[in-house]
PQR file with spaces between the fields and no chain letter, atoms N, CA, C, O and H, PARSE charges and radii, in Angstrom:
ATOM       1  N    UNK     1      21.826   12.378   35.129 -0.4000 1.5000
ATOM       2  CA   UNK     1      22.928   12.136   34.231 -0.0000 2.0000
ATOM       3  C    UNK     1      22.502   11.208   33.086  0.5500 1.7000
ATOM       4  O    UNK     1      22.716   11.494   31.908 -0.5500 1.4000
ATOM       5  N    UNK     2      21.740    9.811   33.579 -0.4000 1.5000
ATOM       6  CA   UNK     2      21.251    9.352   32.480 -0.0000 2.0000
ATOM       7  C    UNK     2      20.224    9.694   31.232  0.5500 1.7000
ATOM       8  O    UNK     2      20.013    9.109   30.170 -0.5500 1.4000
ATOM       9  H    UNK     2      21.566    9.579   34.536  0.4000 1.0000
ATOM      10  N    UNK     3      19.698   10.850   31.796 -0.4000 1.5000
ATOM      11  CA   UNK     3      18.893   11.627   30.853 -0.0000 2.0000
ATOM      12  C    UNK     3      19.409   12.356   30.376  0.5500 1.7000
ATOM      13  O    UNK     3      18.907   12.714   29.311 -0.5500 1.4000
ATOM      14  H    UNK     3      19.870   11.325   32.658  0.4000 1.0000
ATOM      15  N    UNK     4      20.305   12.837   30.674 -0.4000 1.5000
ATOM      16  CA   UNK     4      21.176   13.617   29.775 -0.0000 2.0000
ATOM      17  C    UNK     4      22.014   13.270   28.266  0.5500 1.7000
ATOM      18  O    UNK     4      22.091   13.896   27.210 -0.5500 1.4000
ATOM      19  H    UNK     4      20.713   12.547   31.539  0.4000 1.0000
ATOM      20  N    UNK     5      22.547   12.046   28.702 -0.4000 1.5000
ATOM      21  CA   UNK     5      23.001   10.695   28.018 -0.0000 2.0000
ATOM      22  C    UNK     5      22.141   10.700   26.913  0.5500 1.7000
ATOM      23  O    UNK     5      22.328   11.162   25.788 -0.5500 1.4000
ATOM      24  H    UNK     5      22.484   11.537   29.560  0.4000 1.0000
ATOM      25  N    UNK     6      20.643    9.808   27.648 -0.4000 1.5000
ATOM      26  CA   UNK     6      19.835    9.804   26.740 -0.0000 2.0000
ATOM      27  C    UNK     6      19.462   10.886   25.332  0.5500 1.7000
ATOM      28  O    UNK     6      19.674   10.710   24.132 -0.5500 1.4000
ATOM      29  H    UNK     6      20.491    9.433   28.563  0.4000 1.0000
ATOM      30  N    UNK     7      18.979   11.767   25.896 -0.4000 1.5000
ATOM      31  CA   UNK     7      18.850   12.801   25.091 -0.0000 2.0000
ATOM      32  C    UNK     7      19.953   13.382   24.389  0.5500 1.7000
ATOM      33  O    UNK     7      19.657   14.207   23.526 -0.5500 1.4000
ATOM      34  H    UNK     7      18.807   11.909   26.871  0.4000 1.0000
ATOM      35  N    UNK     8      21.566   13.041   24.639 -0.4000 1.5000
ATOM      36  CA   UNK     8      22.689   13.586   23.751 -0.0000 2.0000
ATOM      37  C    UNK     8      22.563   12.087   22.646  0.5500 1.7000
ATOM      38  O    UNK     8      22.307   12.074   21.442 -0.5500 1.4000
ATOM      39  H    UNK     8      21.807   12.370   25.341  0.4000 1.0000
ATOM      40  N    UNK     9      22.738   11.366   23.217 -0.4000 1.5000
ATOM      41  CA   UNK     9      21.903   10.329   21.860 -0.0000 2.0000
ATOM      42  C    UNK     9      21.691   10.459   20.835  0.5500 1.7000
ATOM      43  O    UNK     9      22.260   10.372   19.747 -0.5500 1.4000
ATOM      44  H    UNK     9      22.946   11.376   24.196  0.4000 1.0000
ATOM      45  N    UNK    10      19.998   10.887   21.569 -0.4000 1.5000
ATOM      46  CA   UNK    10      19.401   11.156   20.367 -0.0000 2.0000
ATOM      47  C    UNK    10      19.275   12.126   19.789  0.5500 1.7000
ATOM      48  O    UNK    10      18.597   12.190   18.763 -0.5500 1.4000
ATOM      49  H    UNK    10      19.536   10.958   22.453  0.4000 1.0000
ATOM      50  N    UNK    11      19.910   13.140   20.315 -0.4000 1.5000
ATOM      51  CA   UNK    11      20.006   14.556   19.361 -0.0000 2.0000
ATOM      52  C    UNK    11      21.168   14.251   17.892  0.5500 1.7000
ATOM      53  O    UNK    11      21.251   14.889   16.843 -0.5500 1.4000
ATOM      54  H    UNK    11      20.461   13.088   21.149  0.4000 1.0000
ATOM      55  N    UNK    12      22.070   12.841   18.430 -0.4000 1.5000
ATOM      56  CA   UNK    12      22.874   13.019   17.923 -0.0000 2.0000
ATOM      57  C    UNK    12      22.752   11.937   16.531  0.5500 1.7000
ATOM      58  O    UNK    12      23.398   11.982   15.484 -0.5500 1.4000
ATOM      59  H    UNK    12      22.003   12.322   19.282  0.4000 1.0000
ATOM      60  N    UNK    13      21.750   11.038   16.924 -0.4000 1.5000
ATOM      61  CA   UNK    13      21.607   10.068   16.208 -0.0000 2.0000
ATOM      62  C    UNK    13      20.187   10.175   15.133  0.5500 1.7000
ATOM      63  O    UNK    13      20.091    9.662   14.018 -0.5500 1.4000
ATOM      64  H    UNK    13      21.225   11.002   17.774  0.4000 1.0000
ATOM      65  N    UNK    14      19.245   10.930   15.794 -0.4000 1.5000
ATOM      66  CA   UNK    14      18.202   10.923   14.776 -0.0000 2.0000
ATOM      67  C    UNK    14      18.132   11.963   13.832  0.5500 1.7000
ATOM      68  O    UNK    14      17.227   11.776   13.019 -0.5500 1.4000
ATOM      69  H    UNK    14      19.324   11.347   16.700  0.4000 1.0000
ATOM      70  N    UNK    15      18.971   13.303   13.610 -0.4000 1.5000
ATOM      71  CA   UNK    15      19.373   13.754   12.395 -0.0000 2.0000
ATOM      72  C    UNK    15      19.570   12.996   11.370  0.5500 1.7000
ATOM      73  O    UNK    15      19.079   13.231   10.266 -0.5500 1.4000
ATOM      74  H    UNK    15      19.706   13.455   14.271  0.4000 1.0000
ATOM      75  N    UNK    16      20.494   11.763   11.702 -0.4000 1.5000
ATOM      76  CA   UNK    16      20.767   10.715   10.587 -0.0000 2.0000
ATOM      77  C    UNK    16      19.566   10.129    9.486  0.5500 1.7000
ATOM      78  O    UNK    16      19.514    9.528    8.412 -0.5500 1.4000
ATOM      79  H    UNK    16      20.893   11.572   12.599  0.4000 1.0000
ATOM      80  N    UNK    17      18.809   10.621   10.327 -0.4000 1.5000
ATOM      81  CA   UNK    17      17.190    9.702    9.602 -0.0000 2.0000
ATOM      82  C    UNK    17      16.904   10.343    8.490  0.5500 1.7000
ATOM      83  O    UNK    17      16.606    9.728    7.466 -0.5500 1.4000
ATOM      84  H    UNK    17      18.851   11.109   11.199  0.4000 1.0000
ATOM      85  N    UNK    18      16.969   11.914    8.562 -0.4000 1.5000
ATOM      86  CA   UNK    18      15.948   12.920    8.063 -0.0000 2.0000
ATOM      87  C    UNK    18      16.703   12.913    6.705  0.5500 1.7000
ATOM      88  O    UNK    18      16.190   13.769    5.984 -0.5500 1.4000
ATOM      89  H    UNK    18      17.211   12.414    9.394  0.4000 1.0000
ATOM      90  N    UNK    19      17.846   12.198    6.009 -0.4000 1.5000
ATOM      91  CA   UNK    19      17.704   12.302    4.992 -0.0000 2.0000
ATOM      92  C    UNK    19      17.312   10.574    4.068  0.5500 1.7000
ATOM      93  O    UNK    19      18.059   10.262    3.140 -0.5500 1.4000
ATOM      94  H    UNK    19      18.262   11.502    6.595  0.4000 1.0000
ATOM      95  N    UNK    20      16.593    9.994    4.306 -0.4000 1.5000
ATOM      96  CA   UNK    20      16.411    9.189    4.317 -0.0000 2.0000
ATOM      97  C    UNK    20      15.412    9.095    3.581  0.5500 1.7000
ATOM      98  O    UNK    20      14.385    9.375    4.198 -0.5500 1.4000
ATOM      99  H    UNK    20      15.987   10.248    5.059  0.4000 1.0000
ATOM     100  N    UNK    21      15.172    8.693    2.026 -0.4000 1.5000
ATOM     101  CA   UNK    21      13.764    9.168    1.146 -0.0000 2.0000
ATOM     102  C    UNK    21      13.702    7.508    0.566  0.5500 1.7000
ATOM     103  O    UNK    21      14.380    6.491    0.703 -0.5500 1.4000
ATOM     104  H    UNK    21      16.007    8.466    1.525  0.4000 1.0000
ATOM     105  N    UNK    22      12.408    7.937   -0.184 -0.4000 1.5000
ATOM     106  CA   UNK    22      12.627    6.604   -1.349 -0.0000 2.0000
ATOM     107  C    UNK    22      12.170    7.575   -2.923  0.5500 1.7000
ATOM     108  O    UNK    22      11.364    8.322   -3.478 -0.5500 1.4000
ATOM     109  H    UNK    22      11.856    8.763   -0.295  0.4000 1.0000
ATOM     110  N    UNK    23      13.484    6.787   -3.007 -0.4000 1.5000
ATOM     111  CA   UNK    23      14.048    6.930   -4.547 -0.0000 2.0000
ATOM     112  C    UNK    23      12.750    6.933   -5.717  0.5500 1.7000
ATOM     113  O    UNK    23      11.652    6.394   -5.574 -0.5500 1.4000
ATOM     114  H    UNK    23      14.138    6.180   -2.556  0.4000 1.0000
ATOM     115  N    UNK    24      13.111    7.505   -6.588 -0.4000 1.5000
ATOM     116  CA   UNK    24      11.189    7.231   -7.426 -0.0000 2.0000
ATOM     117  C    UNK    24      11.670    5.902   -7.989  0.5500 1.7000
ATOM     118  O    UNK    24      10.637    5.244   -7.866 -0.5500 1.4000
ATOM     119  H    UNK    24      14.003    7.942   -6.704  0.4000 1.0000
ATOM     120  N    UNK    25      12.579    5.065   -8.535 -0.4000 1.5000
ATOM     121  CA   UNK    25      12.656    3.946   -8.855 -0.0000 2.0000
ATOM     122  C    UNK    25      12.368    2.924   -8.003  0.5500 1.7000
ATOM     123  O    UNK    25      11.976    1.787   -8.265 -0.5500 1.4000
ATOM     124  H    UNK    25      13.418    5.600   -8.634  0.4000 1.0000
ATOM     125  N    UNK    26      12.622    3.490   -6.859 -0.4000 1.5000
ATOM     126  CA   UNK    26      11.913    2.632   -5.327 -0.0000 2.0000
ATOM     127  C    UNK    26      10.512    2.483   -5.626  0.5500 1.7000
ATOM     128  O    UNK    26       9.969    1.406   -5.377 -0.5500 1.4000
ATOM     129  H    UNK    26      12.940    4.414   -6.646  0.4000 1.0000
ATOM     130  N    UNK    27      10.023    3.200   -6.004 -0.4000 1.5000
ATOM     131  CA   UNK    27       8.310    3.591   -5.593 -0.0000 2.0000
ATOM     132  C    UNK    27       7.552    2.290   -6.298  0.5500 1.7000
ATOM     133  O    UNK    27       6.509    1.928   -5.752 -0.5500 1.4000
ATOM     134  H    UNK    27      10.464    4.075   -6.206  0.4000 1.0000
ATOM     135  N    UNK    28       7.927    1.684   -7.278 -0.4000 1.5000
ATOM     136  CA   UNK    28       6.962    0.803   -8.136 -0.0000 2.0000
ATOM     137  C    UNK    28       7.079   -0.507   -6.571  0.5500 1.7000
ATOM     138  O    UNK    28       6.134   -1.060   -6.008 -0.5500 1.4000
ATOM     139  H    UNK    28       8.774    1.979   -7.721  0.4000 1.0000
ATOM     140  N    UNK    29       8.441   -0.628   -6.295 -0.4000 1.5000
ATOM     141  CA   UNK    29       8.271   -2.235   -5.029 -0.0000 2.0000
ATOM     142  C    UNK    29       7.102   -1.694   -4.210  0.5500 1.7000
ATOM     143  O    UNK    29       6.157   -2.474   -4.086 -0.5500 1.4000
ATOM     144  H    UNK    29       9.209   -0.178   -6.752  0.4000 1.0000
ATOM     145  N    UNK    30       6.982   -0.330   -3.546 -0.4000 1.5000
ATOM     146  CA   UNK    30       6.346   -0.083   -2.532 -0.0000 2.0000
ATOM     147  C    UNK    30       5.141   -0.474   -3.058  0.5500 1.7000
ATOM     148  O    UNK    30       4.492   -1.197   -2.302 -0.5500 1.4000
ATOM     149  H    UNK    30       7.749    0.304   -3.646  0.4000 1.0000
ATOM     150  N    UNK    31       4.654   -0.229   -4.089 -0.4000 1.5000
ATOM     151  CA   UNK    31       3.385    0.121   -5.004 -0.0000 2.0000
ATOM     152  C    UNK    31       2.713   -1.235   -5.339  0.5500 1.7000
ATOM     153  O    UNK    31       1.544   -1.385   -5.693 -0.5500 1.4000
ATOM     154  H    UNK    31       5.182    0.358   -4.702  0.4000 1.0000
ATOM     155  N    UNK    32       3.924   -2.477   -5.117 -0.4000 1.5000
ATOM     156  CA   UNK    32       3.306   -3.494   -5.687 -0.0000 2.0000
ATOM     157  C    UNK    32       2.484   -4.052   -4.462  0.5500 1.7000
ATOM     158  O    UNK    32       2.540   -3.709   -3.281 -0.5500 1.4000
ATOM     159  H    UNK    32       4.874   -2.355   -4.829  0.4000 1.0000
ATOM     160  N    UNK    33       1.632   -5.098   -5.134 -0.4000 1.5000
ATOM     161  CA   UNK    33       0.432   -5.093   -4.129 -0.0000 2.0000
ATOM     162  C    UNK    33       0.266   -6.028   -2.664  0.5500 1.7000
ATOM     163  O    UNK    33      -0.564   -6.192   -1.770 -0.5500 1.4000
ATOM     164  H    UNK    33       1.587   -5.377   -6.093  0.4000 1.0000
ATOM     165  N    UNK    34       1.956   -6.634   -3.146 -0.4000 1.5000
ATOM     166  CA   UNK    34       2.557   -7.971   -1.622 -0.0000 2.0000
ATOM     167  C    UNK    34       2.844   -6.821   -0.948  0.5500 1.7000
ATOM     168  O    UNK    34       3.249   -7.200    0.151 -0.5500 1.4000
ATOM     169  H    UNK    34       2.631   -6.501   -3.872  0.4000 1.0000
ATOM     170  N    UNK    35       2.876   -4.756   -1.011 -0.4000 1.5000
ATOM     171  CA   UNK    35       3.109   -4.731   -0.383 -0.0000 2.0000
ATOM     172  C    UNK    35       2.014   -3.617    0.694  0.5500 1.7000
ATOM     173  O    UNK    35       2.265   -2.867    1.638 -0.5500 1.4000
ATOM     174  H    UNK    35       2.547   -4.448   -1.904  0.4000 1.0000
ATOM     175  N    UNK    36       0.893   -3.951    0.050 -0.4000 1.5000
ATOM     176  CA   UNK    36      -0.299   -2.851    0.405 -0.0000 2.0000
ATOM     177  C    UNK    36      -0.438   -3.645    1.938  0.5500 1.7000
ATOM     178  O    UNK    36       0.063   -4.692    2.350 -0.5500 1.4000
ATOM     179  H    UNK    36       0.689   -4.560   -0.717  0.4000 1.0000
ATOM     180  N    UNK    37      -1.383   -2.612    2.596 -0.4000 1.5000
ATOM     181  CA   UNK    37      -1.682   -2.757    3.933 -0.0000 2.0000
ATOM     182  C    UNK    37      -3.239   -3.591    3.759  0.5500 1.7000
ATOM     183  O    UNK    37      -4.193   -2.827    3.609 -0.5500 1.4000
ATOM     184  H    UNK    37      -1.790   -1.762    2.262  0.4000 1.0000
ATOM     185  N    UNK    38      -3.575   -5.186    3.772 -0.4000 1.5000
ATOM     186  CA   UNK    38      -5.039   -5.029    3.657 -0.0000 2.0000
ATOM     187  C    UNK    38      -5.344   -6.255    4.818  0.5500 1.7000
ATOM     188  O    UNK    38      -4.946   -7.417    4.749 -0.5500 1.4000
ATOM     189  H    UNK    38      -2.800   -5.807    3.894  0.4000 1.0000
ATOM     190  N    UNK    39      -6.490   -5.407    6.322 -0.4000 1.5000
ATOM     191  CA   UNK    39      -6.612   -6.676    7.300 -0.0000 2.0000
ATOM     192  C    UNK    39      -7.587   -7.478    6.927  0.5500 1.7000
ATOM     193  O    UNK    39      -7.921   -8.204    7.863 -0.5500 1.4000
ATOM     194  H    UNK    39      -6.814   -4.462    6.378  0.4000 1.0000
ATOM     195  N    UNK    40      -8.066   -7.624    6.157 -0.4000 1.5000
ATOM     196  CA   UNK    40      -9.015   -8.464    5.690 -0.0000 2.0000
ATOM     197  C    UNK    40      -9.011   -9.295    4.302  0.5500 1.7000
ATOM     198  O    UNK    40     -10.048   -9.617    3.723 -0.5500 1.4000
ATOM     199  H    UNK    40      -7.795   -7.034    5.396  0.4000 1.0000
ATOM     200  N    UNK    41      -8.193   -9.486    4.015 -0.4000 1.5000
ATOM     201  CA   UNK    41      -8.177   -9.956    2.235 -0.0000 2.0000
ATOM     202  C    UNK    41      -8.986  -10.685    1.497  0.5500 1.7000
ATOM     203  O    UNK    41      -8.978  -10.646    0.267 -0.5500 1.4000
ATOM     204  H    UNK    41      -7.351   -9.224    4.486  0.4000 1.0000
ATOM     205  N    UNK    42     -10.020  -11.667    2.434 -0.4000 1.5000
ATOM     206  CA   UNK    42     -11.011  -11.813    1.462 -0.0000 2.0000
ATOM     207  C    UNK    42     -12.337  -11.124    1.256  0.5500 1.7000
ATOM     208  O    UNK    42     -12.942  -11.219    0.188 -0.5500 1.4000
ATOM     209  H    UNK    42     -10.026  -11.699    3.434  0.4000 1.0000
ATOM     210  N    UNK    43     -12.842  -10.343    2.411 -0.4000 1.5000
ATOM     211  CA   UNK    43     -13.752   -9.330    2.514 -0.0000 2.0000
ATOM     212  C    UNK    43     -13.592   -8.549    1.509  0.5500 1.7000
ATOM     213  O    UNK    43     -14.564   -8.176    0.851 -0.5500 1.4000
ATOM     214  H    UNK    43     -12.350  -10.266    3.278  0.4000 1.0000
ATOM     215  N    UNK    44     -12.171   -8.123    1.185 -0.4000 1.5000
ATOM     216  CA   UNK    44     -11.798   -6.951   -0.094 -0.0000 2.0000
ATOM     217  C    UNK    44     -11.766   -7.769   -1.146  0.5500 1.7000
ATOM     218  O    UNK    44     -12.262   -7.285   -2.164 -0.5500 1.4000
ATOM     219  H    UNK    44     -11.382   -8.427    1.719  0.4000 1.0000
ATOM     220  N    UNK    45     -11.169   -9.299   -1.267 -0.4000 1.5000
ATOM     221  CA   UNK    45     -11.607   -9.651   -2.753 -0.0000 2.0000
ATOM     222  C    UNK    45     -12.966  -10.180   -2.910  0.5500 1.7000
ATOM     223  O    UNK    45     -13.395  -10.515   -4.014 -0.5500 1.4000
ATOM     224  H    UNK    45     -10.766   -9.692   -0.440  0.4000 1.0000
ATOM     225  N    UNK    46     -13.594  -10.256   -1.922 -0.4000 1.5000
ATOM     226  CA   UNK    46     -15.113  -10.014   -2.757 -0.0000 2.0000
ATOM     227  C    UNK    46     -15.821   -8.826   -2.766  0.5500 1.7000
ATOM     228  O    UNK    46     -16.829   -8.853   -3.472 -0.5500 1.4000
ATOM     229  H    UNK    46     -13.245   -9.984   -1.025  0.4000 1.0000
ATOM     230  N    UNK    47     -15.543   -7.609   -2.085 -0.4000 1.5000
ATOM     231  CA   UNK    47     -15.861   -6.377   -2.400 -0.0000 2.0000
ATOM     232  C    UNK    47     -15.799   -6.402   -3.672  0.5500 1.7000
ATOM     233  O    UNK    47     -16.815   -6.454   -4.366 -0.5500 1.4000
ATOM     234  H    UNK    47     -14.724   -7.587   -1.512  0.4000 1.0000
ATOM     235  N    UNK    48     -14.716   -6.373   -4.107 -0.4000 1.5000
ATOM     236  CA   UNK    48     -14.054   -6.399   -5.740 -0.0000 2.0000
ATOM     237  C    UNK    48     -14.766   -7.076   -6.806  0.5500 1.7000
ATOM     238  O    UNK    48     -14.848   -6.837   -8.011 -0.5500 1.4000
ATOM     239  H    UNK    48     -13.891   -6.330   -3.544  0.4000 1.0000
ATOM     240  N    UNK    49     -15.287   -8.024   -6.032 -0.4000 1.5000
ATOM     241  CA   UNK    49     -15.278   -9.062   -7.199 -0.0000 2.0000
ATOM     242  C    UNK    49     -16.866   -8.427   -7.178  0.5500 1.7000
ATOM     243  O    UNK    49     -17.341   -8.549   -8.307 -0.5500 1.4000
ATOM     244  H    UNK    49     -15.220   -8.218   -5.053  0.4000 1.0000
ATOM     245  N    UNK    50     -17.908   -7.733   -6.154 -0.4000 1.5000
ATOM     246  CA   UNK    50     -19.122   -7.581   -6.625 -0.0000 2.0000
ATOM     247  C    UNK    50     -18.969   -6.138   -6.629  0.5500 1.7000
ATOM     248  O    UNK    50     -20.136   -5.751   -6.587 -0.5500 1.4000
ATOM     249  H    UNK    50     -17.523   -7.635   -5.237  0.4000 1.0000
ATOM     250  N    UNK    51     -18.341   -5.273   -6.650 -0.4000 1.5000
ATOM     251  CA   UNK    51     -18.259   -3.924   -7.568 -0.0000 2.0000
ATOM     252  C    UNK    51     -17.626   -3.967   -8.976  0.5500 1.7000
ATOM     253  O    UNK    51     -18.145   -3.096   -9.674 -0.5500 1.4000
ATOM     254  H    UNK    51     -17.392   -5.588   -6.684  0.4000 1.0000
ATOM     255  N    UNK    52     -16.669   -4.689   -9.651 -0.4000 1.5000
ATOM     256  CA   UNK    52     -16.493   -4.908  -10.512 -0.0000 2.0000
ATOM     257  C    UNK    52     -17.676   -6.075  -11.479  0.5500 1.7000
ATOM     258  O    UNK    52     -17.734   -6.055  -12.709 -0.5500 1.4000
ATOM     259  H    UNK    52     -16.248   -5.397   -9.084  0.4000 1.0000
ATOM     260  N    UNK    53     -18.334   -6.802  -10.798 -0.4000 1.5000
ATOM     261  CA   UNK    53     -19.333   -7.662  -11.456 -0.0000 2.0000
ATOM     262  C    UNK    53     -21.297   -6.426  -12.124  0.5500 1.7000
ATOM     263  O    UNK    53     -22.112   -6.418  -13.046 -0.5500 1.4000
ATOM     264  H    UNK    53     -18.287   -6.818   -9.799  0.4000 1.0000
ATOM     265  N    UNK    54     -20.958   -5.583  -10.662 -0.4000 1.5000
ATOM     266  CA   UNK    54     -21.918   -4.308  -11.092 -0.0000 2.0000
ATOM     267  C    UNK    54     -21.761   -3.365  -11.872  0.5500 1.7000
ATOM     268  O    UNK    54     -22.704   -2.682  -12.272 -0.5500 1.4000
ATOM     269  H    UNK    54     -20.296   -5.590   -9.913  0.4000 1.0000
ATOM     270  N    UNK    55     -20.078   -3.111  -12.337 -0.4000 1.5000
ATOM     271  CA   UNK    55     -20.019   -1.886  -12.907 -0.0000 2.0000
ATOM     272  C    UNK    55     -20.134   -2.740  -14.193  0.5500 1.7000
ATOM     273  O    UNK    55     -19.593   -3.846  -14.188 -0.5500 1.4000
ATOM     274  H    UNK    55     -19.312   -3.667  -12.012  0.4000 1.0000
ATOM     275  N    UNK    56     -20.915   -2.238  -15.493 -0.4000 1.5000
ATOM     276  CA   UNK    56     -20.777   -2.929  -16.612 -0.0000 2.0000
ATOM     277  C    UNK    56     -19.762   -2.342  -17.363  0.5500 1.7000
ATOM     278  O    UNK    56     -19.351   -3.016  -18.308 -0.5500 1.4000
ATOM     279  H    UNK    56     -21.354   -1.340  -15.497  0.4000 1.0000
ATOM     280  N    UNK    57     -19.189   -1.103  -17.147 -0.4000 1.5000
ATOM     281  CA   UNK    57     -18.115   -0.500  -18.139 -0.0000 2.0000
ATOM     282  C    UNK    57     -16.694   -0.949  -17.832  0.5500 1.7000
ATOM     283  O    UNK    57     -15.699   -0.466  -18.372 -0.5500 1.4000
ATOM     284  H    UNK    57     -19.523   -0.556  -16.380  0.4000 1.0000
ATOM     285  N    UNK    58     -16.682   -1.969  -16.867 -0.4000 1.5000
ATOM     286  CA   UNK    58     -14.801   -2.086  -16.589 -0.0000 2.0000
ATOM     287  C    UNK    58     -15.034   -3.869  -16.740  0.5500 1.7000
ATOM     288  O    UNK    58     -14.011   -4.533  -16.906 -0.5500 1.4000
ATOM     289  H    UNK    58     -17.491   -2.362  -16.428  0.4000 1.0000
ATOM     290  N    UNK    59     -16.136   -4.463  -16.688 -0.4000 1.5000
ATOM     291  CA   UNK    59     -15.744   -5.976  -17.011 -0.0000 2.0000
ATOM     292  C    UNK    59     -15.335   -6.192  -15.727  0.5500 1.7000
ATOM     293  O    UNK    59     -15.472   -5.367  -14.824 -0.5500 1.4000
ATOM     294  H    UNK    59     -16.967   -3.923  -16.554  0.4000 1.0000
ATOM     295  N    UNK    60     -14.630   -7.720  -15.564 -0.4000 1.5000
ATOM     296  CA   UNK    60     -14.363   -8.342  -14.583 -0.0000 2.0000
ATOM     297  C    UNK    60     -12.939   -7.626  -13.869  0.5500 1.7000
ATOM     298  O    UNK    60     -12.129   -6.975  -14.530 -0.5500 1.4000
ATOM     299  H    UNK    60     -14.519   -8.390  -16.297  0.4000 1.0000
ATOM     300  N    UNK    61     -12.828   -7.869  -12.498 -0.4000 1.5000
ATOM     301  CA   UNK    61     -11.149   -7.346  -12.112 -0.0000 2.0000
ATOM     302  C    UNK    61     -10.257   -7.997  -13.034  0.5500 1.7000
ATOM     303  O    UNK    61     -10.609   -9.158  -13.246 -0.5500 1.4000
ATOM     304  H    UNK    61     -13.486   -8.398  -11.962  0.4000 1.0000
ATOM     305  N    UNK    62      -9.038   -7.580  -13.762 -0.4000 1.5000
ATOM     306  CA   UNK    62      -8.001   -7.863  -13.999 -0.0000 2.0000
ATOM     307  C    UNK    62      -8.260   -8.623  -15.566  0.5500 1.7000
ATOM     308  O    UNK    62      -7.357   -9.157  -16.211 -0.5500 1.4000
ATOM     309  H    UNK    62      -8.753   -6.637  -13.589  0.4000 1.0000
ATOM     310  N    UNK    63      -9.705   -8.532  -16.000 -0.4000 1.5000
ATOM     311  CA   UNK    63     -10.004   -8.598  -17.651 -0.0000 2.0000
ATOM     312  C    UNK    63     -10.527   -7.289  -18.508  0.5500 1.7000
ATOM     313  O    UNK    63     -11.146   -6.344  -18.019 -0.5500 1.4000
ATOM     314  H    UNK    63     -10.439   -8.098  -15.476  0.4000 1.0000
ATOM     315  N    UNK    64     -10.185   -7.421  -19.749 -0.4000 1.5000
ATOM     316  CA   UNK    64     -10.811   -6.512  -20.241 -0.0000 2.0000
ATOM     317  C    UNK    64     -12.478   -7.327  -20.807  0.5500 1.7000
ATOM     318  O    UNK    64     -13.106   -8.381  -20.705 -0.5500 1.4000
ATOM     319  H    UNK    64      -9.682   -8.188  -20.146  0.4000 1.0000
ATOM     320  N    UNK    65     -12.570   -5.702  -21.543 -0.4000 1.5000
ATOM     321  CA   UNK    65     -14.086   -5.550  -21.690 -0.0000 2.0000
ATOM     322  C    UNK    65     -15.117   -5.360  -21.045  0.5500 1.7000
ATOM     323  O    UNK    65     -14.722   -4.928  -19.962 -0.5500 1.4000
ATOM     324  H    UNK    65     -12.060   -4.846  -21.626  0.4000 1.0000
ATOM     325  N    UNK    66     -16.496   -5.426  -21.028 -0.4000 1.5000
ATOM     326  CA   UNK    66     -17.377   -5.099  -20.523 -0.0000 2.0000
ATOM     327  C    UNK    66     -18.665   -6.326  -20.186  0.5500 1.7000
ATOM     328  O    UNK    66     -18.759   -7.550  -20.277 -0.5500 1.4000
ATOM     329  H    UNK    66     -16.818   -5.776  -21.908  0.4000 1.0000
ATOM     330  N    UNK    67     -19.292   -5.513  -19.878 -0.4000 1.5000
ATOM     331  CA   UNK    67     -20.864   -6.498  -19.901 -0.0000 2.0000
ATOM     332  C    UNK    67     -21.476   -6.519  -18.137  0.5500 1.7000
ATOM     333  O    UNK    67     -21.203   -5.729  -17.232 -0.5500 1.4000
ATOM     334  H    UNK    67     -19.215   -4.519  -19.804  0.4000 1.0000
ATOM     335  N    UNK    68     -22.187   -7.482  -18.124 -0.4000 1.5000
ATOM     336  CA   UNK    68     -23.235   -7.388  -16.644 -0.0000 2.0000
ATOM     337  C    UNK    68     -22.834   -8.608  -15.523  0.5500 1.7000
ATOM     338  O    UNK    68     -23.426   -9.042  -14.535 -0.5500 1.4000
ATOM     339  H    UNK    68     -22.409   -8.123  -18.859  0.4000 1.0000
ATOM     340  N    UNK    69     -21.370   -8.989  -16.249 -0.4000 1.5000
ATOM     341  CA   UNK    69     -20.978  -10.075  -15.185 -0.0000 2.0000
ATOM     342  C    UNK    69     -21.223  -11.207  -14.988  0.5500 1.7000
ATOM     343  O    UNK    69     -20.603  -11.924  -14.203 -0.5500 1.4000
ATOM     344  H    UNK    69     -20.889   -8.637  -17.052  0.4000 1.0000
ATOM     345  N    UNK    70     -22.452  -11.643  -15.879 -0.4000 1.5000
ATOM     346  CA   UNK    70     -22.717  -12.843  -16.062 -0.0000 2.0000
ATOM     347  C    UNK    70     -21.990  -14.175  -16.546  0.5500 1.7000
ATOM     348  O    UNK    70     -21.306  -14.276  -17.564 -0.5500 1.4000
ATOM     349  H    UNK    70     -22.956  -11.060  -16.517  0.4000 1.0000
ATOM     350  N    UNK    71     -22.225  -15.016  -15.771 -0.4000 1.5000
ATOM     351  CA   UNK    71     -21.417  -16.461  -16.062 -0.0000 2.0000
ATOM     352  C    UNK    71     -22.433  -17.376  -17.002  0.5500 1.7000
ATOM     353  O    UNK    71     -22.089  -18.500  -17.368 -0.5500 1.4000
ATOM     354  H    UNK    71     -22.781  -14.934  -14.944  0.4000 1.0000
């Protein structure tokens, strides 16, 4: 009986979900970067900081211009 229960439940309750989207005006919060998935955060900001210091055509993260990274 309690499985029965159970399962009238949720037949009845998780339809409710399936219309459940995000909005494209939603999409920029998701997008911003407090809200990315990252387990390591300083491993990735120095990834960054020495693929962006190698590439000479993009300059430093988050500056423009170019060059070899040098200080």
């Amino acid at each position: 009986m309690a499985l029965i229960l159970v399962g009238l439940t949720a037949a009845l309750t998780l339809p409710g979900c399936a219309g459940v989207g995000v909005k494209p005006w939603e999409r920029d919060i998701l997008a911003a970067p407090g809200m990315q998935v990252d387990p390591d955060p300083l491993v990735t900001a120095l990834d960054e900081h020495i693929y962006f210091s190698k590439e000479a055509s993009t300059g430093g993260l988050g500056t423009g211009g170019g060059g070899c990274g040098c200080n």
